[in-house]
VEXDREN-2710 file (C-alpha; in Angstrom, 1 decimal):
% VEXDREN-2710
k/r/px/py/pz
1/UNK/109.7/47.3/120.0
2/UNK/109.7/49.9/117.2
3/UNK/111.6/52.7/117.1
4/UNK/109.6/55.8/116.6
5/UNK/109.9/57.7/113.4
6/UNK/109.2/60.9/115.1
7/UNK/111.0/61.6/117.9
8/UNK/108.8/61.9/121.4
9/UNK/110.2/65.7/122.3
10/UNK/109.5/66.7/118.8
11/UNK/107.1/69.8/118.6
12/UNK/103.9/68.1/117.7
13/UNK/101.0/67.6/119.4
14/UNK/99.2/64.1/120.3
15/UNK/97.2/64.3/117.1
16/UNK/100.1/65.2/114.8
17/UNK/102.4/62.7/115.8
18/UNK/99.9/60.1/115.4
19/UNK/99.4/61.3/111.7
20/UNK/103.2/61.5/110.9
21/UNK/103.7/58.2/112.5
22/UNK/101.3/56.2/111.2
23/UNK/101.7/57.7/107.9
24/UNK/105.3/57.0/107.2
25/UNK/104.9/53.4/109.1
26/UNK/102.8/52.5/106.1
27/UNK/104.7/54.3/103.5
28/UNK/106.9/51.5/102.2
29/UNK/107.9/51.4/98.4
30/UNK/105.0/49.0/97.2
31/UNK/102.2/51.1/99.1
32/UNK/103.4/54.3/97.7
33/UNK/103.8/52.2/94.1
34/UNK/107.4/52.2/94.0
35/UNK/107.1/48.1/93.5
36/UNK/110.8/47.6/92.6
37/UNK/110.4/47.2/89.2
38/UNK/113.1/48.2/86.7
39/UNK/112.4/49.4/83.3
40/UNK/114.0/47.0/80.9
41/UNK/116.2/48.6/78.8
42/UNK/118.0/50.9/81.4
43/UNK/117.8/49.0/84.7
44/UNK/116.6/52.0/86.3
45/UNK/113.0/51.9/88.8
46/UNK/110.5/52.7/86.7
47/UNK/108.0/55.2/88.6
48/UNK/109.5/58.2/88.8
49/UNK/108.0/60.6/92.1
50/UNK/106.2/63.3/90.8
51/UNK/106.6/66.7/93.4
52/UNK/104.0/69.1/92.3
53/UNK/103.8/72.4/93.9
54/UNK/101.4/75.2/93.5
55/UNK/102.9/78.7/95.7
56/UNK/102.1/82.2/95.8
57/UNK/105.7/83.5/97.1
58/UNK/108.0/80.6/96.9
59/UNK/107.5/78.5/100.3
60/UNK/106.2/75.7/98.3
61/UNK/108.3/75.5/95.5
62/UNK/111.1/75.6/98.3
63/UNK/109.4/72.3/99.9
64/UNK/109.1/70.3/96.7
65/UNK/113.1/71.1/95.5
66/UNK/113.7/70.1/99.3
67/UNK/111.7/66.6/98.3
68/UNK/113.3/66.2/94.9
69/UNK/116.8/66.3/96.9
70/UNK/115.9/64.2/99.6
71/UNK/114.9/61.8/96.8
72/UNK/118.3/62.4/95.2
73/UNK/120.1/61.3/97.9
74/UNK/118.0/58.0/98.3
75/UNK/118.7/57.1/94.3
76/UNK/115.6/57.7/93.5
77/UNK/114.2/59.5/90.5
78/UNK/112.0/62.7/90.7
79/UNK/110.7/65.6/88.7
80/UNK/109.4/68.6/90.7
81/UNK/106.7/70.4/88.4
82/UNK/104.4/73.5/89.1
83/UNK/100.4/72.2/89.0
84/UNK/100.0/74.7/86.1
85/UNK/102.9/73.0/83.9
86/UNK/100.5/69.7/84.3
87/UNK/97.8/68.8/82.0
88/UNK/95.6/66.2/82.9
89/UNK/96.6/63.2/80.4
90/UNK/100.0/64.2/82.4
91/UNK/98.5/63.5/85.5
92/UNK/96.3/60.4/84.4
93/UNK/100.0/58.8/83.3
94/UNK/101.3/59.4/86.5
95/UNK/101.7/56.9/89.3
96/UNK/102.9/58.4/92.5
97/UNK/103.0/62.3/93.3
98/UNK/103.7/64.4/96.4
99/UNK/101.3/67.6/96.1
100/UNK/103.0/71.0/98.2
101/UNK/100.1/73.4/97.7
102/UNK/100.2/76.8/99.2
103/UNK/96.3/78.8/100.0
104/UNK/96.7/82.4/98.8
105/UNK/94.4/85.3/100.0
106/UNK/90.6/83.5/101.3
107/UNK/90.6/80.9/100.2
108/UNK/91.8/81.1/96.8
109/UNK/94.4/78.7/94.5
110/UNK/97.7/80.8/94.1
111/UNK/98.5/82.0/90.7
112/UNK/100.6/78.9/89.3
113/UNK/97.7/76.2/90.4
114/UNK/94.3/78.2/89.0
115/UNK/94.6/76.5/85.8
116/UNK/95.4/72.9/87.1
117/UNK/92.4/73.2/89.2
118/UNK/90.0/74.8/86.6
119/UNK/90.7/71.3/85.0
120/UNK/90.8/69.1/87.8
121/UNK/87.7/70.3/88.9
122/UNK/85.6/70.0/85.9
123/UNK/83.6/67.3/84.7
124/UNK/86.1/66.5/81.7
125/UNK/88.6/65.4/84.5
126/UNK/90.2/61.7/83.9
127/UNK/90.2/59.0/86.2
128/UNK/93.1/58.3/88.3
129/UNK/92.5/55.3/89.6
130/UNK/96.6/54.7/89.0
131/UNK/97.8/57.2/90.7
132/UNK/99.1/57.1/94.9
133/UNK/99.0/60.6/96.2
134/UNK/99.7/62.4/99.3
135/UNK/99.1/66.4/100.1
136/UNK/101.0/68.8/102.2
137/UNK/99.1/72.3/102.4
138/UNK/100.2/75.2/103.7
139/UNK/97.9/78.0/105.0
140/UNK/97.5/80.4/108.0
141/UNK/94.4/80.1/110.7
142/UNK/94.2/83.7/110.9
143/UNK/91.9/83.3/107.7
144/UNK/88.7/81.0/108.0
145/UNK/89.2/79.0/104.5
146/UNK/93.1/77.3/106.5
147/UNK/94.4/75.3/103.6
148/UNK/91.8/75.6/101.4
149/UNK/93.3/74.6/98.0
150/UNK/95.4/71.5/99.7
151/UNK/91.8/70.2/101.0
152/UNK/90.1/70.8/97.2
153/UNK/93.1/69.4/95.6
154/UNK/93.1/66.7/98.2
155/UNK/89.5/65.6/97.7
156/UNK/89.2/66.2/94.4
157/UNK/91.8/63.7/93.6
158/UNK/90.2/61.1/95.9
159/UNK/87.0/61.6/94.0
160/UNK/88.5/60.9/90.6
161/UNK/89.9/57.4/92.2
162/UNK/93.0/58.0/93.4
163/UNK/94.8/56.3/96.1
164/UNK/95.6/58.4/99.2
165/UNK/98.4/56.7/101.0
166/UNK/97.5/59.0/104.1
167/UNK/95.3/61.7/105.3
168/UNK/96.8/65.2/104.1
169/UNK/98.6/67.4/106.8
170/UNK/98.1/70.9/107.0
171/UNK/100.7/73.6/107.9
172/UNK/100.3/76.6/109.5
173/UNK/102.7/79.8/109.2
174/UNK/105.2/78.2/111.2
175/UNK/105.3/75.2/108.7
176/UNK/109.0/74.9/108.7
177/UNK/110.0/72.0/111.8
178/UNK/106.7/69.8/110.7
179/UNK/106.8/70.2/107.0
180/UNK/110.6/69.5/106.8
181/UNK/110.2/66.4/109.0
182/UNK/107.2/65.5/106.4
183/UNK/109.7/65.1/103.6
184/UNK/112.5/63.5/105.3
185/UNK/110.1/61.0/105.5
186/UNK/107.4/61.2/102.6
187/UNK/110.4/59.3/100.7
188/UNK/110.7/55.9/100.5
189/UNK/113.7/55.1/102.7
190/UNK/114.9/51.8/101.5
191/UNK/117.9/53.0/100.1
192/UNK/120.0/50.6/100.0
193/UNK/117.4/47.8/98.4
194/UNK/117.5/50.6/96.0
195/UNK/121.1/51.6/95.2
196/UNK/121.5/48.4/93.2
197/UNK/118.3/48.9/91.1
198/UNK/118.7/52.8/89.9
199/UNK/120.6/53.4/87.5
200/UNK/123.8/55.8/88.2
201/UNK/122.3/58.1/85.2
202/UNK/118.6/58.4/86.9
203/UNK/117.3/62.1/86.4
204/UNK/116.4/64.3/88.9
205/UNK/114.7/66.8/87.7
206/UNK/115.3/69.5/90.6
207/UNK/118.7/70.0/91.8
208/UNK/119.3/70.0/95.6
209/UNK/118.9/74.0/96.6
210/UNK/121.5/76.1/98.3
211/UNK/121.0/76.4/101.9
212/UNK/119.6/79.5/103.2
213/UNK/122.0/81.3/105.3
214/UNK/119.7/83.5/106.2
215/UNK/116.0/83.0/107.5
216/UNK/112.7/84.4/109.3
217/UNK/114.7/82.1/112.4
218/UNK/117.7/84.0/112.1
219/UNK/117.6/86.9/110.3
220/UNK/120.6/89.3/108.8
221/UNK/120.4/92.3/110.8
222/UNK/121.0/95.2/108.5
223/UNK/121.9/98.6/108.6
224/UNK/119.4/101.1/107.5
225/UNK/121.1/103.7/105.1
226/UNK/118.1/105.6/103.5
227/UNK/114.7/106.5/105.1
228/UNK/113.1/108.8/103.2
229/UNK/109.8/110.1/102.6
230/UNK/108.0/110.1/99.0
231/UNK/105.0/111.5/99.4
232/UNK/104.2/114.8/99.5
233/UNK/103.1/116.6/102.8
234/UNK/99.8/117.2/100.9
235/UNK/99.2/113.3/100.5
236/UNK/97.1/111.6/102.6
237/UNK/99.8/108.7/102.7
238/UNK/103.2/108.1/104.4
239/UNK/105.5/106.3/101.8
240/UNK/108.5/105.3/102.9
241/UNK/111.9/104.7/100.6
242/UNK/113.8/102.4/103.1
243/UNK/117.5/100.8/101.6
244/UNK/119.4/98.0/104.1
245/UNK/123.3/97.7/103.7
246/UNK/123.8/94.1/102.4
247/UNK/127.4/94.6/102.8
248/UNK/128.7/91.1/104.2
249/UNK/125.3/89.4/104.1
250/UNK/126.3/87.2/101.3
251/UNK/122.6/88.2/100.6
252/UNK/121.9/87.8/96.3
253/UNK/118.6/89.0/94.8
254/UNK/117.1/89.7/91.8
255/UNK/114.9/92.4/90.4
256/UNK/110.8/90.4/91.7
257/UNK/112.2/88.9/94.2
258/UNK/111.1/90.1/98.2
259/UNK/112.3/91.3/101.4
260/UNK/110.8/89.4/104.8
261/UNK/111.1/92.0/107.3
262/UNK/111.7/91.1/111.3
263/UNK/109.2/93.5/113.0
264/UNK/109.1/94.6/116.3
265/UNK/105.6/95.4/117.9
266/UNK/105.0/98.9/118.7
267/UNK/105.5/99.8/122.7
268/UNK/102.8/102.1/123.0
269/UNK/100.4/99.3/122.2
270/UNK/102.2/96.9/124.1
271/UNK/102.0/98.7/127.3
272/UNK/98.3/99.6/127.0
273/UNK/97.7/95.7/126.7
274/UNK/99.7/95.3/129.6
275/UNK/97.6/98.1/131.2
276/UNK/94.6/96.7/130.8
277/UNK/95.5/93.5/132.1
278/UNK/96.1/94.7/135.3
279/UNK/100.1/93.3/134.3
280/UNK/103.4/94.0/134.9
281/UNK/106.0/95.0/132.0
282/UNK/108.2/92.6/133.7
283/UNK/106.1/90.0/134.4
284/UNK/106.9/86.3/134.1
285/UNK/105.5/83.9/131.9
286/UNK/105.3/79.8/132.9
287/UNK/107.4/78.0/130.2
288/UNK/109.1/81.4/128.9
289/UNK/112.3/82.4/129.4
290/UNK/110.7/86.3/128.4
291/UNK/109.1/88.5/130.4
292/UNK/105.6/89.5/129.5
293/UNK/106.3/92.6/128.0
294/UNK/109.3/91.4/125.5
295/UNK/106.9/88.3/124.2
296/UNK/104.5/91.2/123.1
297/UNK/107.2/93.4/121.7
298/UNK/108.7/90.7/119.5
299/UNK/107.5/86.6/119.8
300/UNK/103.7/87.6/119.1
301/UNK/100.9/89.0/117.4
302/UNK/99.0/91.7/119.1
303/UNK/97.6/93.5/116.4
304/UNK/95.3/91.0/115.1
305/UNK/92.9/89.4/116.8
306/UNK/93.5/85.1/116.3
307/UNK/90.7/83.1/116.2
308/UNK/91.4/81.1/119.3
309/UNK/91.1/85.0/121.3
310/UNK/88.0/86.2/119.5
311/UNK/86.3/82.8/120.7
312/UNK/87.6/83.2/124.4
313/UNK/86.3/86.2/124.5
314/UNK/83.0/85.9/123.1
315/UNK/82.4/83.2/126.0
316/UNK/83.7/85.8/128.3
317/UNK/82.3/89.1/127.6
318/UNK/78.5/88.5/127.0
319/UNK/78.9/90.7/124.2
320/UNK/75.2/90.2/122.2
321/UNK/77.4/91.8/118.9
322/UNK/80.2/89.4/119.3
323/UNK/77.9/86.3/120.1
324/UNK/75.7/87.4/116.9
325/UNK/78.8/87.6/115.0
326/UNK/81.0/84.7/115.8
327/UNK/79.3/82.0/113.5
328/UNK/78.8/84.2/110.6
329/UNK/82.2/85.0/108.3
330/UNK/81.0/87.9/107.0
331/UNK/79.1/89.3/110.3
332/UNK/82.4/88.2/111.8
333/UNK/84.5/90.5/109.9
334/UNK/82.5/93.3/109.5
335/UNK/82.6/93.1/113.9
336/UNK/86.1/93.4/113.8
337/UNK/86.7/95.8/111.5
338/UNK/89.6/98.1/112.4
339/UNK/89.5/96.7/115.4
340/UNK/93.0/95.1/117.0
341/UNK/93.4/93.2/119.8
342/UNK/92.7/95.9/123.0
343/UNK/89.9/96.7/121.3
344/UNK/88.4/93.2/121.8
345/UNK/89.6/93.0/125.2
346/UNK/87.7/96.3/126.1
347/UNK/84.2/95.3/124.8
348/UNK/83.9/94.1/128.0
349/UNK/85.6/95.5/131.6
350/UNK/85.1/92.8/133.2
351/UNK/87.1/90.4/130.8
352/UNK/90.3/89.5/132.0
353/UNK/92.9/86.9/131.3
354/UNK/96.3/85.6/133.0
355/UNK/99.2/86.5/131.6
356/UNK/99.9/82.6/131.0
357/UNK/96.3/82.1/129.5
358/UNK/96.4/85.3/127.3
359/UNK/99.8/84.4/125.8
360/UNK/98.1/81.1/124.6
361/UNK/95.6/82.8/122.7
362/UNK/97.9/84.8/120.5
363/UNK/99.3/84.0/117.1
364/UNK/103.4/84.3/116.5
365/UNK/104.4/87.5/115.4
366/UNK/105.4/86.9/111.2
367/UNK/107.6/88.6/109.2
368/UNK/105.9/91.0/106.6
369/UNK/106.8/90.4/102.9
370/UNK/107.8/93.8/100.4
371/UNK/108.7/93.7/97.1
372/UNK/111.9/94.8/96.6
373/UNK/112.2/97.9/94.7
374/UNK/116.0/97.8/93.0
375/UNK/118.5/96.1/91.0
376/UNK/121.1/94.5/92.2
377/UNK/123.1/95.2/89.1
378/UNK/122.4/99.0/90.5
379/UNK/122.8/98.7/93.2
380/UNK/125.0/95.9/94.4
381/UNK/125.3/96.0/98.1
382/UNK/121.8/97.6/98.7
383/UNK/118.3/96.3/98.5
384/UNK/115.6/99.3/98.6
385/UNK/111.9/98.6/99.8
386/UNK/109.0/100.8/98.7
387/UNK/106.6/101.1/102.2
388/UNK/103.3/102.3/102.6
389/UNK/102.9/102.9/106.6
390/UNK/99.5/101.8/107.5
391/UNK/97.7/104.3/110.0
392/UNK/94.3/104.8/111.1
393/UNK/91.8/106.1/113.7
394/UNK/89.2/103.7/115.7
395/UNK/87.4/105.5/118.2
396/UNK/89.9/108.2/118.8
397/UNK/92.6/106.2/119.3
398/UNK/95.7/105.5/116.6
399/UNK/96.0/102.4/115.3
400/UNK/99.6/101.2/113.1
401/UNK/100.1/98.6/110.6
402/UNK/102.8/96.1/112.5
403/UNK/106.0/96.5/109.8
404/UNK/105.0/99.4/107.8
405/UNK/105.3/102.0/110.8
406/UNK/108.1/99.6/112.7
407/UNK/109.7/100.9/109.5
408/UNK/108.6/104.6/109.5
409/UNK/108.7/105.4/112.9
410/UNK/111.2/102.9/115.0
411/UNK/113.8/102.7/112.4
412/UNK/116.0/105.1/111.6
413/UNK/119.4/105.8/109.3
414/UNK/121.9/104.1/111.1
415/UNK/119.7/101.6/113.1
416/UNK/120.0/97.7/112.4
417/UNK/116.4/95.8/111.3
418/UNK/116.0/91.8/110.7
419/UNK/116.0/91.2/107.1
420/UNK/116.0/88.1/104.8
421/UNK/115.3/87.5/101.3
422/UNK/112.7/85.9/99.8
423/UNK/112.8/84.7/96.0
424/UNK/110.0/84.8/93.7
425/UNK/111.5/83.3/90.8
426/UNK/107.8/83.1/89.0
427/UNK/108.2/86.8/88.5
428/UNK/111.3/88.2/86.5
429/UNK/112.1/89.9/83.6
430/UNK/112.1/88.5/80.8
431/UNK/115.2/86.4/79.9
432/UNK/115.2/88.0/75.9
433/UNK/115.8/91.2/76.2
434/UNK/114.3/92.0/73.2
435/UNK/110.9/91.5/74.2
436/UNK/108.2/94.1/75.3
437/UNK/107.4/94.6/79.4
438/UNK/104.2/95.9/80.4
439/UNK/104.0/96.6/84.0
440/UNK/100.7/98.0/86.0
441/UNK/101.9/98.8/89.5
442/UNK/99.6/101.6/91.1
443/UNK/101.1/102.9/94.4
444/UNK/103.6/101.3/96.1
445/UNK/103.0/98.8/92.9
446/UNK/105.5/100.5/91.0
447/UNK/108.3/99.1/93.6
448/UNK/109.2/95.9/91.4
449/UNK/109.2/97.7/88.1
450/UNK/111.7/100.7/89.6
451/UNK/114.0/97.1/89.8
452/UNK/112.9/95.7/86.7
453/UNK/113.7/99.1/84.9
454/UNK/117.2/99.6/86.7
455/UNK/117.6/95.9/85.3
456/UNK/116.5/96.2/82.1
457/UNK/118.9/100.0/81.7
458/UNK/122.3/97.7/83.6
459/UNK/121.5/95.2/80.6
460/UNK/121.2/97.0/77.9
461/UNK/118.0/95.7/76.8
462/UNK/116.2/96.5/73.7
463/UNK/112.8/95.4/74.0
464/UNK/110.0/98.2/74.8
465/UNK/109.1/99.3/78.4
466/UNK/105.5/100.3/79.0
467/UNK/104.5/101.6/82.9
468/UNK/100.9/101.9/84.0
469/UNK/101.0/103.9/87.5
470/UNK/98.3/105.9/89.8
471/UNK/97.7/107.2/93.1
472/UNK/95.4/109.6/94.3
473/UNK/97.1/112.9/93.7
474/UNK/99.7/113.5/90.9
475/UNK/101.4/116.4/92.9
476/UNK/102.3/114.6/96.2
477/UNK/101.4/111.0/95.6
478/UNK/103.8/110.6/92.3
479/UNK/106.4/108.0/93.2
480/UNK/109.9/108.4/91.7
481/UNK/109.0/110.9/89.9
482/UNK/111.9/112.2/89.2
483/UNK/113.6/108.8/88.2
484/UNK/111.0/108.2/86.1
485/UNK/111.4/111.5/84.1
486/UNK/115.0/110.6/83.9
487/UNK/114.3/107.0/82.5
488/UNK/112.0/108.2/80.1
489/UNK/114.7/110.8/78.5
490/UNK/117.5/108.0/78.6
491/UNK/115.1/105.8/76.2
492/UNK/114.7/103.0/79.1
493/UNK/111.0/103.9/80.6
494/UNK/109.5/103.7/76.7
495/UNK/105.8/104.8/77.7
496/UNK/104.6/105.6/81.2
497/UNK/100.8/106.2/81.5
498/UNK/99.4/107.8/84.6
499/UNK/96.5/107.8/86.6
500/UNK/95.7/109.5/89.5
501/UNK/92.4/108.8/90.6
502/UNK/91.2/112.1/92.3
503/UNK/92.8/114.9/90.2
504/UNK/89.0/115.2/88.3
505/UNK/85.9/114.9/88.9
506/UNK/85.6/112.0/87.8
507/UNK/87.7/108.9/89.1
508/UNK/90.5/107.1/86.6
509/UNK/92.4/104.0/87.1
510/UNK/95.1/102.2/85.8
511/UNK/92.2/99.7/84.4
512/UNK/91.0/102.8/82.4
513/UNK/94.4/103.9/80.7
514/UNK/94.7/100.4/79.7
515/UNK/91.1/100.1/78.3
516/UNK/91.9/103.4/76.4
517/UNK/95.4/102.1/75.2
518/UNK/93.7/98.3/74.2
519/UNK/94.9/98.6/70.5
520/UNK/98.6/99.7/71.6
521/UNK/98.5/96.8/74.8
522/UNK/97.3/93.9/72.5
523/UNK/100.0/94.8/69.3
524/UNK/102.9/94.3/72.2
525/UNK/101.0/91.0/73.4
526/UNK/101.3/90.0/69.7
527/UNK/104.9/90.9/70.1
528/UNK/106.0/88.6/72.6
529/UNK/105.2/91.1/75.4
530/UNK/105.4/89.8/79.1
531/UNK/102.4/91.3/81.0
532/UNK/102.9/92.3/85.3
533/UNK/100.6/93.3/87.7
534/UNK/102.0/94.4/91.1
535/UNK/99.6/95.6/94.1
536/UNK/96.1/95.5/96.0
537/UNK/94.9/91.8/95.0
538/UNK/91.3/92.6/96.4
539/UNK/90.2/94.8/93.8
540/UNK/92.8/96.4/91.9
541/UNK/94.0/93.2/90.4
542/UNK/90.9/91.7/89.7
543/UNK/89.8/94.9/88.0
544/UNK/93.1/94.6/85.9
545/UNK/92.9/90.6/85.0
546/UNK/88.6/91.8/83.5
547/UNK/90.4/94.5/81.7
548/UNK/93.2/92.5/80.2
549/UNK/90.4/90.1/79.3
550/UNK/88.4/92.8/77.3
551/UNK/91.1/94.4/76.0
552/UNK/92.4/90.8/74.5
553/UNK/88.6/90.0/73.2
554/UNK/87.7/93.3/71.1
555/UNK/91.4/93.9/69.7
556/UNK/92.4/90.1/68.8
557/UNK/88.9/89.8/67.6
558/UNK/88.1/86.4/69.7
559/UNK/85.2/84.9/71.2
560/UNK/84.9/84.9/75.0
561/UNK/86.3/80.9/74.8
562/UNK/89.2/81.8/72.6
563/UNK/90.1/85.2/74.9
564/UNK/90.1/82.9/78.1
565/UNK/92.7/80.9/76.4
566/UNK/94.5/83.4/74.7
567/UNK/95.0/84.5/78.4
568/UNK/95.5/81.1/79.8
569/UNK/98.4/80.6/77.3
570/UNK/99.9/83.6/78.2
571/UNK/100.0/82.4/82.3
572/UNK/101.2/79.2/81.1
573/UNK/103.8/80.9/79.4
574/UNK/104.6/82.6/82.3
575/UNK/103.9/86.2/80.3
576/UNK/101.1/87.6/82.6
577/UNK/102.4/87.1/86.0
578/UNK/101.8/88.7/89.4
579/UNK/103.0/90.3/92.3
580/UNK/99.8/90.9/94.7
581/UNK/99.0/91.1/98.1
END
């Protein structure tokens, strides 16, 4: 009888297991077209495994270098690539490749992977009848387009001819147990009919990563030495200056990377759930060994409605809103609107749910992402965070972002928070120090260019250091202020233009001082200049990328064709980046 590649008490359900299974059954070396065959003049296997990855904040690119070692260790040869580093006469020479593609915001491609998919998608594309593919996507359900680039990439390269070797597996945000188990198997295992074939000398491209000591599983808990307030008491905003000790972390950033933060859900919403369910604080849970009120404090989500709850209780509540709503995205949306989970529960009075049955509807409380906000050549044994607590009223009642006001109101100087570090390595300054940065960062934007200007100042670097910021009021809303005034006299902040949006009449953006400043913005371009964006990715950087666009077209003099790749060479190039959420 054969043993089972997955073991039977691993977390996966029926349907799951069946995929894993039968997938890596099949996957022997001549299916995946790893045929044995050396290359004659150095003895080594001739297809190398391609590990493509496309990511928004890293988790991808962590999966593929975790392939590329895994690969390693079976003396087998790999090159781990981002999609955007792959043209498509690349990709039509390629004969086996593991695609780890992350969906960003609805639906969308994240930023390293837009310009492998405008090609893969258009009608130019090459055949690929020689290539053997396989996709692992990551998403989150909580949006309606789950996975969405993994299942374009997925199809697309089935339409051009390629050979799936199984169906794709999708990942949720709990992705690390299943996609980790993925890999460890994705690779051929015949090692040993392998050892003799590959060549001592084989390349691998990626080296094997450091372990993480540190993780969303088992966070760092850090002491809190700075919580300050940076707005004025004018603003109409609460933003929060928040440093963490790193002291004995072993914890070692750099100026884009990002801080996960371990939240814990607010109790005055927690016991109003527990209110209306008629339930207990204390309250057992069948197959928990937490009470009731601690799963809502810290395993779960109770801010956002999931899916699986908004369906429940549109069965339950004979709500004609709801029942209107729940096939339409948009209708769907626009229903729930500022609306968190006791709002959905009280559309209807009569709705109730067990304890057990209301615990399966809810999502796993995440970790919230922030841009860190210093250097660690400045400071050493801190990281600072740059928060915006997220408050507002739905029919008279307060509602609170999860980690923003876990941040501003539970945590105080002195008091320990989860913490781990996430690395972006897609957005850094640039490694010549000579070369111009311009940085649009509106609000609590500015956060990675406060690091990338206390990095650029510990360096020494030469090269010119242009700031585009706004808010809403210049007198309370003006973020480091001060800091900035200083930078500016010690030569380091070169030019800092400013925009605050409601100090006239008439409204001004970033987007505008840039428009105004084309001429200026287009000669550093010319330069060498590395272009970041940093904030609201729903309108502020899509406002940003059109005005980059126009500014590049009427100052270089192009066409709209040669502006599109003027700015495609620059992402390629890894000079316009971004930081947006």
């Amino acid at each position: 009888m054969r043993t089972p590649l997955i073991p039977n008490d691993a977390p996966f359900n029926e349907d799951q297991r069946s995929w894993i299974d039968g997938f890596f059954a099949g996957l022997n070396a001549s299916r995946f077209g790893l045929d044995h065959e050396k290359d004659a003049n150095s003895g080594a296997v001739a297809d190398t495994i391609n590990i493509l990855f496309g990511t928004q904040t890293g988790n991808a690119e962590d999966l593929a270098n975790q392939a590329s070692s895994i690969a390693s260790e079976r003396g087998l040869s790999s090159e781990v690539s981002e999609l955007d580093s792959i043209d498509m006469k690349k990709l039509s020479q390629m004969k086996n490749a593991i695609v780890v593609v992350s969906t960003y915001g609805e639906g969308e491609m994240p930023d390293n992977a837009n310009i492998f998919w405008e090609n893969l998608s258009a009608e130019t594309a090459p055949r690929l009848e020689g290539l053997s593919f396989s996709v692992l996507a990551l998403g989150d359900t909580g949006y309606d387009d789950f996975c969405q680039a993994g299942k374009l990439i997925d199809t697309r390269l089935e339409q051009l001819g390629a050979k799936r070797v199984k169906e794709r597996i999708d990942c949720d945000v709990d992705y690390e147990e299943i996609a980790t188990t993925w890999l460890n198997t994705a690779i051929p295992t015949e090692q040993k009919s392998y050892e003799n074939q590959v060549s001592q000398e084989a390349e691998v491209v990626s080296q094997k990563p450091t372990k993480v000591k540190w993780n969303k599983k088992n966070p760092f808990f850090s002491k809190v030495i700075e919580n300050l307030k940076l707005s004025g008491d004018q603003s109409q905003k609460d933003i929060r200056h928040v440093a963490f000790d790193l002291a004995d972390s072993d914890i070692n950033y750099e100026a884009g990377d990002a801080v996960g933060i371990i939240p814990v859900n607010d109790t005055g919403l927690v016991t109003a759930i527990l209110d209306r369910l008629k339930v207990n604080f204390d309250c057992s849970v069948e197959g928990f060994d937490k009470s009731i009120g601690d799963l809502l404090r810290t395993e779960f989500e109770i801010m956002t409605p999931s899916n699986d709850l908004v369906t429940e209780v549109e069965k339950q509540a004979r709500n004609p809103e709801l029942t209107a709503a729940i096939n339409d995205k948009d209708s769907l949306n626009t229903f729930l609107w500022g609306k968190d989970i006791l709002d959905l529960l009280n559309i209807n009075s009569n709705l109730m749910l067990t304890p057990a049955k209301f615990i399966q509807l809810l999502r796993p409380l995440q970790h919230r992402a922030y841009s860190i906000s210093s250097s660690s050549l400045a400071f050493p044994n801190q990281v600072h965070l740059t928060v915006s607590a997220v408050r507002w009223d739905y029919r008279g009642r307060l509602h609170k972002g999860v980690a923003s006001t876990y941040l501003a109101d539970q945590v105080s100087t002195g008091d320990l928070a989860g913490i781990f570090l996430t690395p972006n390595k897609n957005f850094r300054v640039p490694k010549d120090d000579s070369l111009p940065m311009i940085m649009v960062g509106p609000g609590t934007g500015v956060a990675p260019f406060r690091a990338f200007l206390q990095e650029r100042q510990e360096k020494g670097a030469t090269g010119t250091n242009w700031l585009f910021f706004g808010d809403q009021h210049k007198n309370c809303d003006f973020l480091y202020e001060r800091e900035m005034e200083e930078m500016i006299e010690l030569g380091v902040l070169n030019r800092l233009d400013l925009a605050f949006s409601r100090d006239q009449p008439n409204k001004v953006y970033v987007q505008d001082k840039m428009r105004e400043n084309g001429k200026e913005l287009f000669s550093l371009l010319e330069q060498g200049g590395h272009f970041y964006v940093c904030g609201d990715a729903s309108k502020m950087a899509k406002d940003v990328d059109e005005t980059l666009f126009e500014v590049v077209k009427k100052h270089g003099n192009l066409t709209m064709d040669k502006a599109s790749e003027y700015i495609k060479n620059l992402k390629l190039d890894k000079r316009y980046v971004r930081d947006v959420y």
